[in-house]
N, C-alpha and C positions, 0 to 999 in steps of 0.2 A: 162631598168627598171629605174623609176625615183628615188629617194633618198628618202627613209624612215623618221621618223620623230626623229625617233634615231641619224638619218644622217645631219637633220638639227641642232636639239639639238648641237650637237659637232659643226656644224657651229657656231651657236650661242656663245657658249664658247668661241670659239678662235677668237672672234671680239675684244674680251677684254675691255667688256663697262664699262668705270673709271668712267661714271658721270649718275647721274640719268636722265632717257628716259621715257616717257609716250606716249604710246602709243594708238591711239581709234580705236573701232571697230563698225561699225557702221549698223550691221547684230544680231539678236536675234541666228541665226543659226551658228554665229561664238560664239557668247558668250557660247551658251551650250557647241561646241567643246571645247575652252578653258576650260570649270569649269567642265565639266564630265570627261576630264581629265587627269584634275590636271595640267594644264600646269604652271598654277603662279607659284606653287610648286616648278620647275623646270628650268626654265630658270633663267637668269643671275640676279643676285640678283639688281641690280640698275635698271631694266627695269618692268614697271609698263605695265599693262595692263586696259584699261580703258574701260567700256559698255559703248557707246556713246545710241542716237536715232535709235535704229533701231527696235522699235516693235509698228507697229500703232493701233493696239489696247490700249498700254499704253497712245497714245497719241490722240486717236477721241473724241473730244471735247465731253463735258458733254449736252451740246445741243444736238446734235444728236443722243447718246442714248437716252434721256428725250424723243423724238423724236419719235424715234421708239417704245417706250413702249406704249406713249399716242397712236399712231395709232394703236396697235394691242391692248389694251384696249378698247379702245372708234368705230371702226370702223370692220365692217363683212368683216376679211381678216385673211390671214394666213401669216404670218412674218415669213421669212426665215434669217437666219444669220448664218456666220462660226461661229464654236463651240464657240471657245473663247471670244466671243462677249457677250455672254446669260446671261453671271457674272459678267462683268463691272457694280459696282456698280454707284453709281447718288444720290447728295447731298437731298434727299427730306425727309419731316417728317416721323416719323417711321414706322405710320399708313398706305404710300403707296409702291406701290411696287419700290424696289429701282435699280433693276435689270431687265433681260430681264428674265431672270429666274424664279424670284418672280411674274412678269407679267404672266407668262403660269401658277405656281401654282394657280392665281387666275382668272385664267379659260379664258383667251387668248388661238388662236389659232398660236401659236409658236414654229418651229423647227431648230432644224440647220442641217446646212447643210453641204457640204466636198467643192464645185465648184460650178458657174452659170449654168453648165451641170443640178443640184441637179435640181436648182428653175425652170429650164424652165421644167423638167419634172412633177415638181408640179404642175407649171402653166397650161401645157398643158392635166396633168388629167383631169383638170375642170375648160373648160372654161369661166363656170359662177360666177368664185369665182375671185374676185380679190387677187393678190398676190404680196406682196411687199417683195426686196429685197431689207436688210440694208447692203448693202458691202459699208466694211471698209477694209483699205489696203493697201499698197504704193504701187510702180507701176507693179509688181512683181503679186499680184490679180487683180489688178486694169485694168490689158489690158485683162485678158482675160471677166472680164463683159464687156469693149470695142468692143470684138468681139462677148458676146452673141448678143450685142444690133446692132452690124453693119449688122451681117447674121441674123435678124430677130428673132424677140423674139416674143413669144404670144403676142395677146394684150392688154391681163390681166392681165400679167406682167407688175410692177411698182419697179421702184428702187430707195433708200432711199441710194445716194451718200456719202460716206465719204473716197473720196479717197484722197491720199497724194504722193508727192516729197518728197523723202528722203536726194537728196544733199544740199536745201535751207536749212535745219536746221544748217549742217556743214557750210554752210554761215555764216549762221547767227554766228554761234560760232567764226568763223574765224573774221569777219568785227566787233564783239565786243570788239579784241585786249587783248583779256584773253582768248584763248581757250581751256587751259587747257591740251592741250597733243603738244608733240615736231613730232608727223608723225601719220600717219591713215592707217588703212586697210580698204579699201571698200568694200561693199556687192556683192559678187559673183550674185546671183541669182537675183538684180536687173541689174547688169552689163549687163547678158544675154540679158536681154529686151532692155536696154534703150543704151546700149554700154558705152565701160571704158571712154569714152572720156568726161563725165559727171566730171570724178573728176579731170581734169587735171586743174581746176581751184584751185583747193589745191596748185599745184606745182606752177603753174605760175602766182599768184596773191600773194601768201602768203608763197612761198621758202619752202613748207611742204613737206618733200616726201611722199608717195604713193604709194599704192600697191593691188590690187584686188586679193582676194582669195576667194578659195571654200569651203568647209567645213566640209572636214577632217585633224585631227590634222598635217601632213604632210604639207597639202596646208596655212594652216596657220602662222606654224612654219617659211616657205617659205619667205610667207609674211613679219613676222616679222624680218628674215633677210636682205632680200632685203633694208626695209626702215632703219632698224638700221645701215646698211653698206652705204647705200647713207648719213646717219648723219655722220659715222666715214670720209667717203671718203672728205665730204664737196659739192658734186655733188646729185642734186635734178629731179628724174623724176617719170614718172607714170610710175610702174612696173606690166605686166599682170599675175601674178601666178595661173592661171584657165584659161588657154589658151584652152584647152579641149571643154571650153564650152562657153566662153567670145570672144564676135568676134569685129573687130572693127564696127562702126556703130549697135550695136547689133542685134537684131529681126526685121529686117527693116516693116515685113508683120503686127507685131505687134504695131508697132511705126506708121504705116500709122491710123489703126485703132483708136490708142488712139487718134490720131489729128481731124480724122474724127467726132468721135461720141464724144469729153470733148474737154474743153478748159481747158487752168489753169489759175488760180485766187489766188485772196489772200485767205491765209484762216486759221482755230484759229485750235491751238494746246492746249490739255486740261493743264492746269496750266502752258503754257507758253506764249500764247498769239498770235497774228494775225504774222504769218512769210509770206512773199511777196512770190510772184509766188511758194506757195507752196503745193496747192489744184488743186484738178479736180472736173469742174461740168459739166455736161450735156448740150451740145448745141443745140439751138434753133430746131433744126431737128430732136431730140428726145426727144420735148415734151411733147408728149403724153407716154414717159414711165417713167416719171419725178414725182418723188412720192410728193416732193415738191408743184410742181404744181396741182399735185391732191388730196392732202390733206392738203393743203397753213395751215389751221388755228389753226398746234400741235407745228409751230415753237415758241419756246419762246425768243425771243431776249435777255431778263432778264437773260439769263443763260450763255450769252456771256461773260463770264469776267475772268482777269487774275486771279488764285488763286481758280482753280475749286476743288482742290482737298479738302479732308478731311482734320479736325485739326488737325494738327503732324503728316500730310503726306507728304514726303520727294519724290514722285515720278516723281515728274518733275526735282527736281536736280538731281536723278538718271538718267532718262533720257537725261539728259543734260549733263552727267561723271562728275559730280559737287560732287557727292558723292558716295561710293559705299553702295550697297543695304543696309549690313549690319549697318551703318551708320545710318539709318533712325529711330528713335525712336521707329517706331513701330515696326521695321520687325522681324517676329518672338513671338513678346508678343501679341499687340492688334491685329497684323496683317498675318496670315499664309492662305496658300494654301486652307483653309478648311475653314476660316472666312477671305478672303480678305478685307481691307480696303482700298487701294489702286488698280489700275490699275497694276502695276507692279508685281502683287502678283498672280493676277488673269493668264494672257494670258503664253502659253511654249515661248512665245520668248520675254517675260517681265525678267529683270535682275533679281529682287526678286525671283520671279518664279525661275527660272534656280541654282540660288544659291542654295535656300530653296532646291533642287531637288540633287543637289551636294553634299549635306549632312553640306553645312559651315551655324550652327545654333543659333552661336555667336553674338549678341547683343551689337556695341560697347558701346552705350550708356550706358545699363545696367552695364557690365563689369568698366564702370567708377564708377558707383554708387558703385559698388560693393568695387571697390577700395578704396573711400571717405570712406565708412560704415567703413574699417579695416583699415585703417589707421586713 
C-alpha cells in the first residue's frame, strides 16, 4: 500500500524547510486538490504553493471566442463547445452578445458539449447542417479532436482550432529570468499523452527540480516532497510521482495522431501575448474541416493584442503565479462565479474559480482599504 497523505505531511515536516520555497503547479486539477483541501493550511509554513498556466480556457485568446460567436450568429450552423467555454466573456460593447452564452440567448444555434465523440454525433444526425467545433484545450483535449479528425469525421464537421502546449509558457517564464517559484509540479494528465520527458527541460536548462503528479491530495503531497527534498539535498532531477498512469514516451498512438492531423505554431495567449511553438493548427490535409478556412472572413486581426483582458482584470498574472486570485482587485466584488469578469472566474480549472469554490472569499485589496479607512 503506498503512503497516505497523512504520511507524506509528516514527510514534509521532517525536511525541516528554514527558508522560504515556492513552489508551481501547472495543472487546474492539481490546484482544486490543493485548495479543496486545505493543503496551504497545512504544510510547512515557508513553503508557498503557486497556480501557475494550467487552464486553457483562462488563456484562448479573445479572437477566437469573438470568433466563434460571430460564426454561430451570422452563419446556418450549430456550434458546439466544451461547457466552460459558453461563458468566456469578450471585450465588445454592451449592446452585443459578449459570450457564447449570450450568443445562444439571442437565438444562435449553440451547445455544449462533454468530448469530440458529442460533435460528431451531432454532425452525423444531420448531414445537411454544417457543424463547427470550437475546441479549445492543451494537449490533454487537444489529441483526442486529433483522433476524431484522423479516423474520419463527417464532412460536415468543421472545427474552429484553439489548441495549446502547456510547457512553452513555463519557458517562457523560465527564459524571463524571474519565474517566480524555486521547483514545479507538472501536470499529470498531460504527461499521460505527451510523456514526462517534456519537462526535463526545467531540470536541465534552468537547475529547477521537478516532479509530475496526479491528482489526489497524496500524489501531490508526493510531489511536493520529492522537489523540496532535491532543493534540501542540492541534487536536481525530474521525479515521476504518477507512475500508474505516466509512461515514458507517453500515448505514443496518441502523439502519432497529433503529428499527423496539427502542426505547432506560434500562437497568442489572451493577456499575454504571442509564446513561440506554443499552438496547434490544422494541417494542409485537413482542410476541408478547417473552420478557418471555411468561414475565412469572422477572423478579426484587431483583437490580437496584448492586454485582452477587462479594466482591473488581474487574470493573466494569475495565470502567470504572478499573483494569487485573491490579489486581483476584482475577485470576489465586481467579479464572482455568477457575474464573471474575467476568464479565471468563469472555467473549474481557472484559479479564481477554484478558490471562490474553496470557500477563501477574501479580497486583499479590499482588506487593505479597509485597513487605510480604520486606521
Amino acid at each position: 500500500m503506498g503512503r497516505s497523505a497523512a504520511d507524506w505531511l509528516k514527510e514534509l515536516q521532517d525536511l525541516g524547510i528554514d527558508e522560504p520555497r515556492r513552489i508551481m503547479n501547472v495543472c487546474g486539477g492539481h490546484e482544486r486538490s490543493i485548495s479543496v483541501a486545505g493543503l496551504r493550511t497545512v504544510i510547512p509554513d515557508k513553503v508557498e504553493l503557486v497556480p501557475g498556466p494550467g487552464c486553457p480556457v483562462c488563456i484562448c485568446p479573445e479572437e477566437d471566442v469573438y470568433e466563434a460567436i460571430q460564426i454561430a450568429l451570422n452563419e446556418d450552423v450549430t456550434l458546439v463547445a466544451f461547457g466552460d467555454m459558453l461563458r468566456v466573456p469578450v471585450n465588445v460593447p454592451k449592446r452585443e452578445p459578449r459570450s457564447l452564452e449570450q450568443a445562444k440567448a439571442a437565438g444562435a444555434d449553440i451547445r455544449p458539449i462533454a468530448s469530440p465523440t458529442d460533435a460528431v454525433g451531432i454532425a452525423a444526425s444531420d448531414p445537411s447542417r454544417r457543424v463547427v467545433f470550437f475546441a479549445a484545450g492543451f494537449e490533454t483535449t487537444t489529441a483526442p479532436v486529433a483522433a476524431m479528425l484522423a479516423e474520419g469525421a463527417p464532412g460536415n464537421l468543421s472545427v474552429l482550432l484553439s489548441g495549446r502546449l502547456t510547457w512553452p509558457a513555463v519557458r517562457m517564464l523560465l527564459d524571463s529570468g524571474k519565474p517566480g517559484f524555486d521547483a514545479l509540479i507538472a501536470p499529470g494528465h498531460v504527461s499521460t499523452v505527451m510523456g514526462p520527458e517534456e519537462w526535463e527541460f526545467v531540470v536541465d536548462e534552468h537547475d529547477i527540480p521537478a516532479a509530475v503528479a496526479g491528482f489526489t491530495p497524496d500524489s501531490v503531497l508526493a510531489a511536493m516532497y520529492s522537489v523540496l527534498r532535491q532543493l534540501r539535498d542540492g541534487r536536481r532531477f525530474l521525479d515521476n510521482c504518477y507512475a500508474r498512469a505516466v509512461r515514458p514516451g507517453g500515448n505514443a498512438e496518441a502523439r502519432r495522431q497529433l503529428d499527423e492531423v496539427m502542426e505547432v505554431v506560434d500562437a497568442n495567449w489572451r493577456g499575454i501575448g504571442i509564446i513561440p511553438g506554443s499552438g496547434y493548427a490544422l494541417r494542409e490535409a485537413y482542410a476541408a474541416h478547417d473552420a478557418r478556412q471555411y468561414f475565412g472572413s469572422y477572423a478579426d486581426a484587431s483583437r490580437k493584442r496584448v492586454g485582452e483582458m477587462p479594466p482591473g482584470c488581474d487574470c493573466a498574472s494569475v495565470v502567470l503565479g504572478r499573483v494569487y486570485p485573491n490579489q486581483c482587485r476584482l475577485y470576489g466584488l465586481a467579479c464572482t462565479p455568477r457575474k464573471p469578469i474575467g476568464p479565471c472566474m468563469v472555467s473549474d480549472e481557472g484559479a479564481c474559480r477554484i478558490w471562490w469554490s474553496a470557500g477563501i472569499r477574501d479580497n486583499e485589496w479590499a482588506g487593505r482599504d479597509r485597513d487605510a479607512a480604520s486606521g
